[in-house]
PDB file of N, CA, C and O in Angstrom:
ATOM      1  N   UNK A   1      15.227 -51.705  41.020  1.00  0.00           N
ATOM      2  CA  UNK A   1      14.950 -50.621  40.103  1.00  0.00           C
ATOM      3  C   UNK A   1      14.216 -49.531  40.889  1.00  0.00           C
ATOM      4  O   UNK A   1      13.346 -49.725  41.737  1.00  0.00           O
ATOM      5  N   UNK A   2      14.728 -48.293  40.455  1.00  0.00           N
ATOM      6  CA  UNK A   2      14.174 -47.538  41.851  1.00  0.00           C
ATOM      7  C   UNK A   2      13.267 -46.928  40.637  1.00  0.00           C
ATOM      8  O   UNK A   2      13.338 -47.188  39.435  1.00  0.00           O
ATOM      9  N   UNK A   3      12.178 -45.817  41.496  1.00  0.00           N
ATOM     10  CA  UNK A   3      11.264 -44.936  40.648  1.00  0.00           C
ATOM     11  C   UNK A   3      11.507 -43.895  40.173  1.00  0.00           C
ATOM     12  O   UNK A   3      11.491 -43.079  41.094  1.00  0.00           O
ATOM     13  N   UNK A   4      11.711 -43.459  39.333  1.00  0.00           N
ATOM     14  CA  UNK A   4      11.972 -42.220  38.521  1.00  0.00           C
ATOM     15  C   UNK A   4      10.745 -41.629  38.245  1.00  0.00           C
ATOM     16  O   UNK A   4      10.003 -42.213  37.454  1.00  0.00           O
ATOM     17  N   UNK A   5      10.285 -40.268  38.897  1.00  0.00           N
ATOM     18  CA  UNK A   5       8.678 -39.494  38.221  1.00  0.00           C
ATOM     19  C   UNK A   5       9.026 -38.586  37.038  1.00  0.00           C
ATOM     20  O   UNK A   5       9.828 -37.654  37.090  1.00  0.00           O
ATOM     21  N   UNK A   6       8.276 -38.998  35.892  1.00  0.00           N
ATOM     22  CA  UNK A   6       8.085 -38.982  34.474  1.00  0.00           C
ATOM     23  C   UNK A   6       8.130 -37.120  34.814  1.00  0.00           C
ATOM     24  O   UNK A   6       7.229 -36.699  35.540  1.00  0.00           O
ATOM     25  N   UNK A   7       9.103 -36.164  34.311  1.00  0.00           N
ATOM     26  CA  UNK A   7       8.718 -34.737  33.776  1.00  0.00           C
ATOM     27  C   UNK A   7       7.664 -34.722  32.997  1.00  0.00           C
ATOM     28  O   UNK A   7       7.550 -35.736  32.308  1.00  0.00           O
ATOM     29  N   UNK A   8       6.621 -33.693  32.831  1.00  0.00           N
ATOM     30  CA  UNK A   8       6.048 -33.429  31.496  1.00  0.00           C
ATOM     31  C   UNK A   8       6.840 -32.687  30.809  1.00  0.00           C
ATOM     32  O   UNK A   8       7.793 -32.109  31.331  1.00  0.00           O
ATOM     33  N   UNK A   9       6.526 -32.598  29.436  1.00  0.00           N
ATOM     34  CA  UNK A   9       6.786 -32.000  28.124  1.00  0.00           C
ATOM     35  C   UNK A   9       6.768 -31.178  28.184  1.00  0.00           C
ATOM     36  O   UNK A   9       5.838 -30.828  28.912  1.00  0.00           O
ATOM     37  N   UNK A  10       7.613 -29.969  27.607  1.00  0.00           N
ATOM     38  CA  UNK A  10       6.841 -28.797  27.076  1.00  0.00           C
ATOM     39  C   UNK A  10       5.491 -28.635  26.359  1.00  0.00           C
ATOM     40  O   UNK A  10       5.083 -29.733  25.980  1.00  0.00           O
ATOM     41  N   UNK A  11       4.475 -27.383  25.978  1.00  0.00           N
ATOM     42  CA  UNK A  11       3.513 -27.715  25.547  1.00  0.00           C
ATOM     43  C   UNK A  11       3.535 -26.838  24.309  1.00  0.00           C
ATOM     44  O   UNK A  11       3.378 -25.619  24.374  1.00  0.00           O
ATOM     45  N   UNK A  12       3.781 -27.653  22.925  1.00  0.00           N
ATOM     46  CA  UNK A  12       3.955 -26.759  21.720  1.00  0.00           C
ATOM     47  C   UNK A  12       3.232 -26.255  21.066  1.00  0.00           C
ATOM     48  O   UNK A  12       3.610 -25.494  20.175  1.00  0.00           O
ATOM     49  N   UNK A  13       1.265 -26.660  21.427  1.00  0.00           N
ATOM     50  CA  UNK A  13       0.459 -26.626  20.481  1.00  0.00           C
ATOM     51  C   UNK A  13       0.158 -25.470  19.918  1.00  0.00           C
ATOM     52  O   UNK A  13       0.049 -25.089  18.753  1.00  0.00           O
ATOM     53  N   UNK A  14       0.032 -24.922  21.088  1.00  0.00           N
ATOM     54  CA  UNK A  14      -0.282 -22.531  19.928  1.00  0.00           C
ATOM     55  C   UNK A  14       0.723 -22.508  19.306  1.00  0.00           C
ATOM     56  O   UNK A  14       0.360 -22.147  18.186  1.00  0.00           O
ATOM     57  N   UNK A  15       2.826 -22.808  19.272  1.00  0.00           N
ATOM     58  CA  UNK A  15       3.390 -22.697  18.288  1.00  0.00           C
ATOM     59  C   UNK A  15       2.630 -23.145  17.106  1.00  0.00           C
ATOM     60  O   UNK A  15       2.145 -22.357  16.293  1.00  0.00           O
ATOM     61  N   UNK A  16       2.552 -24.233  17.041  1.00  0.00           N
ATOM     62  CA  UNK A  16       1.910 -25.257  15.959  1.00  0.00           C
ATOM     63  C   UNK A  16       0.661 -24.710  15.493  1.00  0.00           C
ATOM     64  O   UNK A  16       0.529 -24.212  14.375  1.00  0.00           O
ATOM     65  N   UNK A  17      -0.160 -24.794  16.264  1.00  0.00           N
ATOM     66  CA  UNK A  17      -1.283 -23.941  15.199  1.00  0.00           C
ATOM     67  C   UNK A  17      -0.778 -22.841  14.764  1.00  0.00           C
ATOM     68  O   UNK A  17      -0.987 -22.651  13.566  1.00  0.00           O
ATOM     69  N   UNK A  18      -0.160 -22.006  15.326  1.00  0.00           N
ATOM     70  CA  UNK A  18       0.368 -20.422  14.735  1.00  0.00           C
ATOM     71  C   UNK A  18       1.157 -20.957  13.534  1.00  0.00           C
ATOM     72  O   UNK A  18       0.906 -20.660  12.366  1.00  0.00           O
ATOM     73  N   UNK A  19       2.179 -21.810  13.957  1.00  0.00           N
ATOM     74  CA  UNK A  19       2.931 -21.936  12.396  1.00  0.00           C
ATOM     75  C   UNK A  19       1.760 -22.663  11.213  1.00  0.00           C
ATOM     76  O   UNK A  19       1.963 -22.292  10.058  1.00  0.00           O
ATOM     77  N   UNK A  20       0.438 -23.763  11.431  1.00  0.00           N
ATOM     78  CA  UNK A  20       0.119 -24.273  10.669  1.00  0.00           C
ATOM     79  C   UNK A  20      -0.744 -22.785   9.665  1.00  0.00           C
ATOM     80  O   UNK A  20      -0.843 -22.618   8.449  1.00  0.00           O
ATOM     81  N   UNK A  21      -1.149 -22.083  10.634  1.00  0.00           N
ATOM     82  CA  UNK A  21      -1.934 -20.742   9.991  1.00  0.00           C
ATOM     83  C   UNK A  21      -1.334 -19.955   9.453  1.00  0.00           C
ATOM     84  O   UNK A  21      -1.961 -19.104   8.823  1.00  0.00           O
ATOM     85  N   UNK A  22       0.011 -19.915   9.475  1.00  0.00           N
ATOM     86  CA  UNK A  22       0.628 -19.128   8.505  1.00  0.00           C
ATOM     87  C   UNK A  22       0.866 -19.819   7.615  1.00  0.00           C
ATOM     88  O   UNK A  22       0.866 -19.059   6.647  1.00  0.00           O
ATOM     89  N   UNK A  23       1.126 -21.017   7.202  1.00  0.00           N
ATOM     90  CA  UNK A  23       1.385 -21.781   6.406  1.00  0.00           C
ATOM     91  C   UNK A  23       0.489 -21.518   5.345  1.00  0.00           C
ATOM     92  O   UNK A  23       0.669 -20.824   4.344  1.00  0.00           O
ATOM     93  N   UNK A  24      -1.058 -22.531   5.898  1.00  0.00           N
ATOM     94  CA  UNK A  24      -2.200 -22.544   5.679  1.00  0.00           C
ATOM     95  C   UNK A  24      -2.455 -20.829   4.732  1.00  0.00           C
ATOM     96  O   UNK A  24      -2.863 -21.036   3.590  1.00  0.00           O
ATOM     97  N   UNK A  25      -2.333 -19.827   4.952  1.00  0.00           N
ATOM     98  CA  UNK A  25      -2.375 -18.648   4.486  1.00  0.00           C
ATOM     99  C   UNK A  25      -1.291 -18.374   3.149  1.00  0.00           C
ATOM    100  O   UNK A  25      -1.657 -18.095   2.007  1.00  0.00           O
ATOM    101  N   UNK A  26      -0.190 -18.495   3.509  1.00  0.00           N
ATOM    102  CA  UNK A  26       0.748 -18.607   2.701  1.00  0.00           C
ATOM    103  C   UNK A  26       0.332 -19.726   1.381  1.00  0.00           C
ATOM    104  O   UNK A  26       0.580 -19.434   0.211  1.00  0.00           O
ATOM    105  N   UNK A  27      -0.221 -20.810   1.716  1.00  0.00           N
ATOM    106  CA  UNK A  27      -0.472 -22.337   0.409  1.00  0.00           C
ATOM    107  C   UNK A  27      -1.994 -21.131  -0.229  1.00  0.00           C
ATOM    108  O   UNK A  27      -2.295 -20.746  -1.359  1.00  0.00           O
ATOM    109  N   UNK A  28      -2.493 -20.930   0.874  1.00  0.00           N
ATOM    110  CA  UNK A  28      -4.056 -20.226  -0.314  1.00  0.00           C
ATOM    111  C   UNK A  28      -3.448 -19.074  -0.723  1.00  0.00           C
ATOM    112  O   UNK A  28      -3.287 -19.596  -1.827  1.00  0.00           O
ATOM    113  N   UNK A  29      -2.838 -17.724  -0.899  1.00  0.00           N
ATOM    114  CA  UNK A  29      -2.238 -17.337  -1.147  1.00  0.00           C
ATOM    115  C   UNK A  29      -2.003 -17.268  -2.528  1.00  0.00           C
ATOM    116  O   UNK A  29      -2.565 -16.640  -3.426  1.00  0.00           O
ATOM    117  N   UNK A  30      -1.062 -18.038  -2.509  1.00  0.00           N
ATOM    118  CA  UNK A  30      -0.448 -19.257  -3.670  1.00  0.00           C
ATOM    119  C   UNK A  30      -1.115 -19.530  -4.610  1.00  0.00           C
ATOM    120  O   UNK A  30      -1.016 -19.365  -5.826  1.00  0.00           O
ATOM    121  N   UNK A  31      -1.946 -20.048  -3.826  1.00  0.00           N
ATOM    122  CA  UNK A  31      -3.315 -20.553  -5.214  1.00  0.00           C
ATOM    123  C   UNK A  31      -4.194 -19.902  -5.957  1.00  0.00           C
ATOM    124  O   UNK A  31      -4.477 -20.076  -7.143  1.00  0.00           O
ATOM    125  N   UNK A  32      -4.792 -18.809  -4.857  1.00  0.00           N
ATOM    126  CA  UNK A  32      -5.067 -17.774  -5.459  1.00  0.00           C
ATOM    127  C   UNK A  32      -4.790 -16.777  -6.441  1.00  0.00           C
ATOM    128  O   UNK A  32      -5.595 -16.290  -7.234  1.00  0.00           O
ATOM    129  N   UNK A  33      -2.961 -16.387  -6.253  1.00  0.00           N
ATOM    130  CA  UNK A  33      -2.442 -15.670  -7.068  1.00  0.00           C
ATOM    131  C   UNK A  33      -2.121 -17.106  -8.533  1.00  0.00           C
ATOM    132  O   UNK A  33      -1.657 -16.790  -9.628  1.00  0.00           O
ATOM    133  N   UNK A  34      -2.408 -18.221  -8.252  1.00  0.00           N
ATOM    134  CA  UNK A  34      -1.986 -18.658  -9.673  1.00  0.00           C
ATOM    135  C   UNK A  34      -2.519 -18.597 -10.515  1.00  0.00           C
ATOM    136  O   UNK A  34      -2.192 -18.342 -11.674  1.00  0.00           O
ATOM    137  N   UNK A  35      -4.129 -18.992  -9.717  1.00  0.00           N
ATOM    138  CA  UNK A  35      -5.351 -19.134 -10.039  1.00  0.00           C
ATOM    139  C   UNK A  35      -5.792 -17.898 -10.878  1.00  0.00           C
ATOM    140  O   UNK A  35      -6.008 -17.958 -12.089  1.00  0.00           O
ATOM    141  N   UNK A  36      -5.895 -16.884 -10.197  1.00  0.00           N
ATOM    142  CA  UNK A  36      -5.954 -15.410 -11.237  1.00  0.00           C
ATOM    143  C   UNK A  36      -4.995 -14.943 -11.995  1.00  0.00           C
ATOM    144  O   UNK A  36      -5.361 -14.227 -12.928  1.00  0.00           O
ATOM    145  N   UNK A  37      -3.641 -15.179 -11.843  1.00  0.00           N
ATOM    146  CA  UNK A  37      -2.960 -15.106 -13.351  1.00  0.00           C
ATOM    147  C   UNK A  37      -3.228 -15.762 -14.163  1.00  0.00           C
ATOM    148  O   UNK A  37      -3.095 -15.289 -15.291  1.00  0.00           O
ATOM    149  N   UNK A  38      -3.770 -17.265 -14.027  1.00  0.00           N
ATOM    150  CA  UNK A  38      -4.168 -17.893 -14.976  1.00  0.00           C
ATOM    151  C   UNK A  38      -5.752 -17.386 -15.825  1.00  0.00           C
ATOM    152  O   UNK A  38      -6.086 -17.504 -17.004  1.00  0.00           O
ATOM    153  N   UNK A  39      -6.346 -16.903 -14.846  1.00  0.00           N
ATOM    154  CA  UNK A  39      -7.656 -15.937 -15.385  1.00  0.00           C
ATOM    155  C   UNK A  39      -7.103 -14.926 -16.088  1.00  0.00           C
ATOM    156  O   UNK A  39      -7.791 -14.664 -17.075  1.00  0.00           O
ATOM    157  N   UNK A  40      -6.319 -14.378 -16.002  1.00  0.00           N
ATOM    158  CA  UNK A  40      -6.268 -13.084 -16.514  1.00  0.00           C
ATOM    159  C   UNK A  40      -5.575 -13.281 -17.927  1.00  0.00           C
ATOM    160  O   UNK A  40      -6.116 -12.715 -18.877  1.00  0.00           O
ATOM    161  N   UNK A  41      -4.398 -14.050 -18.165  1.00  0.00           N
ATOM    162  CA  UNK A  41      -4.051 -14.857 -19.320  1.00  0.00           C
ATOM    163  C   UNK A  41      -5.080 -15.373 -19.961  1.00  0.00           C
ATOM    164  O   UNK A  41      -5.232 -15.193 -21.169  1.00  0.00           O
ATOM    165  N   UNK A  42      -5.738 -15.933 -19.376  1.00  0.00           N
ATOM    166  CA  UNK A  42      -7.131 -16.876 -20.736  1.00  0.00           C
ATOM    167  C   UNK A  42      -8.206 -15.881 -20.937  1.00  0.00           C
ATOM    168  O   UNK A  42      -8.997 -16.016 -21.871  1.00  0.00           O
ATOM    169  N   UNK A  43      -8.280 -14.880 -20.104  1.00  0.00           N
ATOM    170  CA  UNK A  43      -9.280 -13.872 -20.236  1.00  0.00           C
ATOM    171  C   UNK A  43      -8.936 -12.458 -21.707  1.00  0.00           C
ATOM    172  O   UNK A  43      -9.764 -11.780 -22.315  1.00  0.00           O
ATOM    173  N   UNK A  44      -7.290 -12.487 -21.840  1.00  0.00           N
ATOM    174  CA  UNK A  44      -6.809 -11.167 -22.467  1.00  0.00           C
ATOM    175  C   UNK A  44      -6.421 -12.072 -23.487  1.00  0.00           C
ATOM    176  O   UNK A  44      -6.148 -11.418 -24.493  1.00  0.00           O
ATOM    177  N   UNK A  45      -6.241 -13.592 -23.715  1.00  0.00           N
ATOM    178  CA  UNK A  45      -6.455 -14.437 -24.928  1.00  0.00           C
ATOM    179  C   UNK A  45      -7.549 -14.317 -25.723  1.00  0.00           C
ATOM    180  O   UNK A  45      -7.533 -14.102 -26.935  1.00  0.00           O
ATOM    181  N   UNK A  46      -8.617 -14.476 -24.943  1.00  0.00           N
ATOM    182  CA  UNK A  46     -10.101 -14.684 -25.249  1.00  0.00           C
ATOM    183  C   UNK A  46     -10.686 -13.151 -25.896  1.00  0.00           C
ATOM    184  O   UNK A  46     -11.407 -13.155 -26.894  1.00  0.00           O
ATOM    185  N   UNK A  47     -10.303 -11.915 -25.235  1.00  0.00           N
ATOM    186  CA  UNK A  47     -10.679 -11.061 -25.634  1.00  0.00           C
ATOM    187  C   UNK A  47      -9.783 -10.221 -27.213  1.00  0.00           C
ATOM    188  O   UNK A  47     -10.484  -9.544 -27.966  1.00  0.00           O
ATOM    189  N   UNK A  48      -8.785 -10.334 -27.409  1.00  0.00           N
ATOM    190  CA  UNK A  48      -7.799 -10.705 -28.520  1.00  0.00           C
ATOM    191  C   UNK A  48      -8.562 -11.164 -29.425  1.00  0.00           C
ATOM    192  O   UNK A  48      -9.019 -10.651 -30.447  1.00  0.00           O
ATOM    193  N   UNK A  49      -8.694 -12.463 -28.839  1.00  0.00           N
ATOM    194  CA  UNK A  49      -9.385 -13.475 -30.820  1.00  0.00           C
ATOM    195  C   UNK A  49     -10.768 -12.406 -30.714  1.00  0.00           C
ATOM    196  O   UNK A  49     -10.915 -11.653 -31.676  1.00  0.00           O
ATOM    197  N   UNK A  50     -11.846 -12.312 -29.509  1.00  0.00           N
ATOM    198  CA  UNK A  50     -12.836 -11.821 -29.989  1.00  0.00           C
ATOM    199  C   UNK A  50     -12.633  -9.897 -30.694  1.00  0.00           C
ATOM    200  O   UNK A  50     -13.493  -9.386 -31.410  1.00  0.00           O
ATOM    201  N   UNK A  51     -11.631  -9.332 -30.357  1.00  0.00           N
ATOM    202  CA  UNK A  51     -11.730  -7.708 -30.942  1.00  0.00           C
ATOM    203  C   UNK A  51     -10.543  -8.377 -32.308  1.00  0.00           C
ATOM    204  O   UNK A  51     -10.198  -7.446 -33.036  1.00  0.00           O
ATOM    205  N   UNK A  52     -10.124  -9.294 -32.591  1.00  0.00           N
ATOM    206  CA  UNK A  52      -9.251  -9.445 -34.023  1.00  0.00           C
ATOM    207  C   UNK A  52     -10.496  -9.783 -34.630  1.00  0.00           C
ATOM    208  O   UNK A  52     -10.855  -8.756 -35.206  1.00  0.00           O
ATOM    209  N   UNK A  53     -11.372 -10.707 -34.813  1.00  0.00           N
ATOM    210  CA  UNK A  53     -12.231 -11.298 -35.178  1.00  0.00           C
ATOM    211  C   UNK A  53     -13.700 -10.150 -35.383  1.00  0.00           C
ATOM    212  O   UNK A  53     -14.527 -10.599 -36.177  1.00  0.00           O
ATOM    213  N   UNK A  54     -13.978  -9.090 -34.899  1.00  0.00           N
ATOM    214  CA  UNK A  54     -14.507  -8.019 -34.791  1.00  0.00           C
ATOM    215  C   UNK A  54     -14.498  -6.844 -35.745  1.00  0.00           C
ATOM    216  O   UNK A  54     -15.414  -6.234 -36.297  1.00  0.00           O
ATOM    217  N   UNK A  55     -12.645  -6.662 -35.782  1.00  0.00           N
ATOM    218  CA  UNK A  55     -12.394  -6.261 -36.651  1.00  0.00           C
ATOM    219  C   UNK A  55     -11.978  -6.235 -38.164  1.00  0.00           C
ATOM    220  O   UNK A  55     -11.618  -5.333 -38.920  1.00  0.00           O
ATOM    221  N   UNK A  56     -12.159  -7.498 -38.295  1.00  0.00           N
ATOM    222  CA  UNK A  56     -12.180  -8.353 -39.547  1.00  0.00           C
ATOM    223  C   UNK A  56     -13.325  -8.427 -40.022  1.00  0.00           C
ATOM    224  O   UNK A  56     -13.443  -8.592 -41.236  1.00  0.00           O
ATOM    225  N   UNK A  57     -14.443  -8.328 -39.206  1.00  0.00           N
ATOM    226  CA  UNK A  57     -16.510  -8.321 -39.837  1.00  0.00           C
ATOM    227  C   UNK A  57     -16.544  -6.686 -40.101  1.00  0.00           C
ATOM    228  O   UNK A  57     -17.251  -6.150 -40.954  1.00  0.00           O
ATOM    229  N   UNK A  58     -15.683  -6.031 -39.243  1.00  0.00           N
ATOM    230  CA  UNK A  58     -15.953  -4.483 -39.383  1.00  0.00           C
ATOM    231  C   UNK A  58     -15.218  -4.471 -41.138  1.00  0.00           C
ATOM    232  O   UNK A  58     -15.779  -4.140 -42.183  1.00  0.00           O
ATOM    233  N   UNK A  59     -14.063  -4.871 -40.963  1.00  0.00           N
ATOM    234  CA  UNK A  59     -13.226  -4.593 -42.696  1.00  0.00           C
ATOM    235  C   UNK A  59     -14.168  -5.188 -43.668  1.00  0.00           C
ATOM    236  O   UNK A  59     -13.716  -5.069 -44.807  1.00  0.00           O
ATOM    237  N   UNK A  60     -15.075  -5.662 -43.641  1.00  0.00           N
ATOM    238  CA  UNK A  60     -15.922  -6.677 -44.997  1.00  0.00           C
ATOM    239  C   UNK A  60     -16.847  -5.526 -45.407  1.00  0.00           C
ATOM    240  O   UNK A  60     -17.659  -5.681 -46.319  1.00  0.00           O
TER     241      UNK A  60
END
């Protein structure tokens, strides 16, 4: 069996972090924008019942 010397690898890791940080940016992103549509929906709910409810003590 004769000796064969092992090549190294290419070295992928800055791809890889670069792609994990865009990722990473892209998932918070995400969450963020769900996260505040969902605020802004329970917020223009909330303010609704309180100016219907307002204006119903104003009519008495």
């Amino acid at each position: 069996m004769a000796y064969e010397p092992r090549q190294s690898v290419e070295d992928y890791t800055d791809a890889f972090l670069a792609t994990l940080g865009v990722f990473l940016f892209m998932v918070f992103w995400m969450i963020a924008a769900a996260l505040g549509y969902t605020w802004v929906v329970l917020t223009a709910y909330g303010l609704d019942h309180v100016f219907r409810w307002v204006g119903r003590a104003l009519q008495r």
